[in-house]
Structures are given as C-alpha cells and as structure tokens.
C-alpha positions in Angstrom: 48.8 147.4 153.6 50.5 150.9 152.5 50.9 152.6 148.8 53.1 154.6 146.9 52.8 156.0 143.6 55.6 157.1 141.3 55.7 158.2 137.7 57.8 156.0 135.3 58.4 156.5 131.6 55.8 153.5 131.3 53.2 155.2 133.2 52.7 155.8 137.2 53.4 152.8 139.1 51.5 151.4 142.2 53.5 149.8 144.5 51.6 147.8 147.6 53.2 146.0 150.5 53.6 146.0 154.2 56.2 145.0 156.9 56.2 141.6 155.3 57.3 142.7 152.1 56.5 143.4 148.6 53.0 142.3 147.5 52.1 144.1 144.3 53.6 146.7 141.3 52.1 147.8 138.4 51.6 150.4 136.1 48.9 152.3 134.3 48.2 155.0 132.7 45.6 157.2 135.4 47.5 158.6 138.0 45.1 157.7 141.2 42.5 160.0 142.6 44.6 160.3 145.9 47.8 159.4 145.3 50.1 159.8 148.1 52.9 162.0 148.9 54.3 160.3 151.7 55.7 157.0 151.0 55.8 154.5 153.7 59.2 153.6 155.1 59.3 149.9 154.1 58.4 150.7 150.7 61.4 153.3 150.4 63.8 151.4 149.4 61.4 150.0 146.7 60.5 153.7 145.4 64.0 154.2 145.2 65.3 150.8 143.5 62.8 151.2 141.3 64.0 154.6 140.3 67.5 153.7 140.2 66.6 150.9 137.3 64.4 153.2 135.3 67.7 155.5 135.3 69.5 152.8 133.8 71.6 152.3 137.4 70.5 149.0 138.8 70.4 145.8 136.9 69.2 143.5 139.8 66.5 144.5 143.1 66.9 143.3 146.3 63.8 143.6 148.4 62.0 141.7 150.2 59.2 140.3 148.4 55.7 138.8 149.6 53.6 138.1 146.4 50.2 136.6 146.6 49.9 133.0 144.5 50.0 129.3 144.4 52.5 127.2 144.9 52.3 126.9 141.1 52.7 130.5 140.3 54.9 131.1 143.0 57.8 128.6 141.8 57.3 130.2 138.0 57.8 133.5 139.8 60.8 132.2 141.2 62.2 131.1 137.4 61.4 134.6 136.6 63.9 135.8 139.1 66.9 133.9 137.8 66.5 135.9 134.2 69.1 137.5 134.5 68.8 141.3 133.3 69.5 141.6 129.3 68.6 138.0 128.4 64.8 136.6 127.8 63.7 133.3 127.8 60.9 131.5 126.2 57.7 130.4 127.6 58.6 126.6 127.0 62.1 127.3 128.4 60.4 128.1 131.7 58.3 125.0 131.5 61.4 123.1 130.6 63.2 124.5 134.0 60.2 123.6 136.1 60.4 120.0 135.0 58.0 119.5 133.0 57.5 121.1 129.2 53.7 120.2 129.0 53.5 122.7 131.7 53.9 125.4 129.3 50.1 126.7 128.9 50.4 126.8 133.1 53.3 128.3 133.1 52.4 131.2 130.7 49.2 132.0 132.6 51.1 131.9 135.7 53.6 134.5 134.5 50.8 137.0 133.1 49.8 136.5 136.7 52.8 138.0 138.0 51.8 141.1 140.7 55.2 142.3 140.7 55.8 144.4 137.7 59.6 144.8 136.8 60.7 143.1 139.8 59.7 139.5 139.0 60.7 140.3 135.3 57.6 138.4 133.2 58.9 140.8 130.6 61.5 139.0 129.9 59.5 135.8 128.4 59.2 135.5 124.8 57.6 133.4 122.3 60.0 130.4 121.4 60.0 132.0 117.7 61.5 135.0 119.3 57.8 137.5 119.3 57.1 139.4 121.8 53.7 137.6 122.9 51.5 138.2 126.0 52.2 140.8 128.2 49.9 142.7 130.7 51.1 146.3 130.8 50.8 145.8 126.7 53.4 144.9 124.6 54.6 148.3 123.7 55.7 148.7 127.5 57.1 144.7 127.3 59.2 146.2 124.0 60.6 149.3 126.0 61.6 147.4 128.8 63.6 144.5 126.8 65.5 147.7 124.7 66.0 149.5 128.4 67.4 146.3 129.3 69.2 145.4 125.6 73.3 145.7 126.1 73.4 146.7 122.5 71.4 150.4 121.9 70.6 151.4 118.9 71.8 154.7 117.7 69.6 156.9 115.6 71.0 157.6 112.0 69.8 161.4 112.1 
C-alpha cells in the first residue's frame, strides 16, 4: 500500500491504494509528519484527476477503485457513483434505489462509511427536507463541495 498527499482547498488529502486500485481518500486539516514527495505511479492519475476537479475541469473520475466494505456498503457506494455531478439525493432516495426504504438508517451509516472522499460522492446525500445533514469531513467542507459542484454560482453583489 503506497501514499500521496496533496493540498486541496478543503484541506491536504490522503490518498491510499496499490496496483489493485483505489482504497482510501480523505482530507484533514494536519499535513502529515512525512508526507511524501514522490507520488507512486498508479496513484498519478488519481493526484492528477483529483486536481483537475478541484480546478473546476472534471465533473466525473475514472480510476480504478478497490474500497474496503461489506457487501452492504459496497452496493450503497455503488448508488453513490450514479449521482451524477450537480444533483444530490436524499438519504431515503438511496434506500428507495437499493430496494428497500426501511433500509434508510443502513444506508446512511453506510455512506458516512465511505473511504473514498470526493470520488464516491457521499457529499451529495441530503436530508429529504433538503439540510445538509451528516457528513464526515464536516459540513462546512460537504457545503463547499455541493456550491463547487452547483451549475448556478452565486455572484457577490460588491
């Protein structure tokens, strides 16, 4: 397993993975006590799409991804992946897709289990009343990253 740090407007992002893919990306605040300079080729392209969206250049990733889950978590993840970038859905609306809306609790703890920050886009769950509700990386960070993604920006007045 291999590393790479980058700084984001969020905060420095760890990104983990290996031949096999993707396994993890967050953010926090602390840049690490060593962080690397070199990044490992096979998590380039990640550095780099990464980048691109926080440049307001890329809309969808494709890498290849190798999360750590349950079954469970791993077909909410999938649901997360067909948000597509700009929209948000609600927590019951992912229970709904997954076939069950009793599911919803499940389904919500499974998506603040999501390891790969961004990529997998958890942000983009909502309360059904429209609040921004539950996030990880805190709910500032949840609110930056729905107005990055928003197709309407709002202009300052002065």
């Amino acid at each position: 397993m291999q590393t790479a740090y980058i700084e984001t407007p969020l905060g420095i992002a760890t990104i983990s993975g290996n031949e096999e893919g993707i396994t993890a990306v967050s953010v926090t605040k602390e840049s690490p006590n060593n962080p690397s300079t070199d990044i490992p080729d096979y998590l380039q392209d990640t550095v780099a799409q990464l980048q691109e969206y926080f440049e307001g250049k890329r809309t969808t990733f494709e890498l290849k991804l190798n999360p750590s889950g349950t079954d469970f978590q791993k077909k909410v993840w999938q649901e997360l992946l067909k948000i597509p970038f700009g929209k948000t859905l609600s927590y019951l609306d992912i229970a709904k897709r997954l076939g069950d809306p009793k599911t919803i609790r499940a389904a919500a703890s499974a998506n603040g289990k999501n390891p790969l920050w961004i990529i997998v886009p958890c942000h983009r769950v909502i309360g059904s009343d429209g609040s921004l509700t539950g996030y990880a990386g805190g709910l500032w960070r949840k609110k930056w990253l729905l107005e990055h993604e928003s197709p309407v920006k709002q202009q300052s007045l002065f």
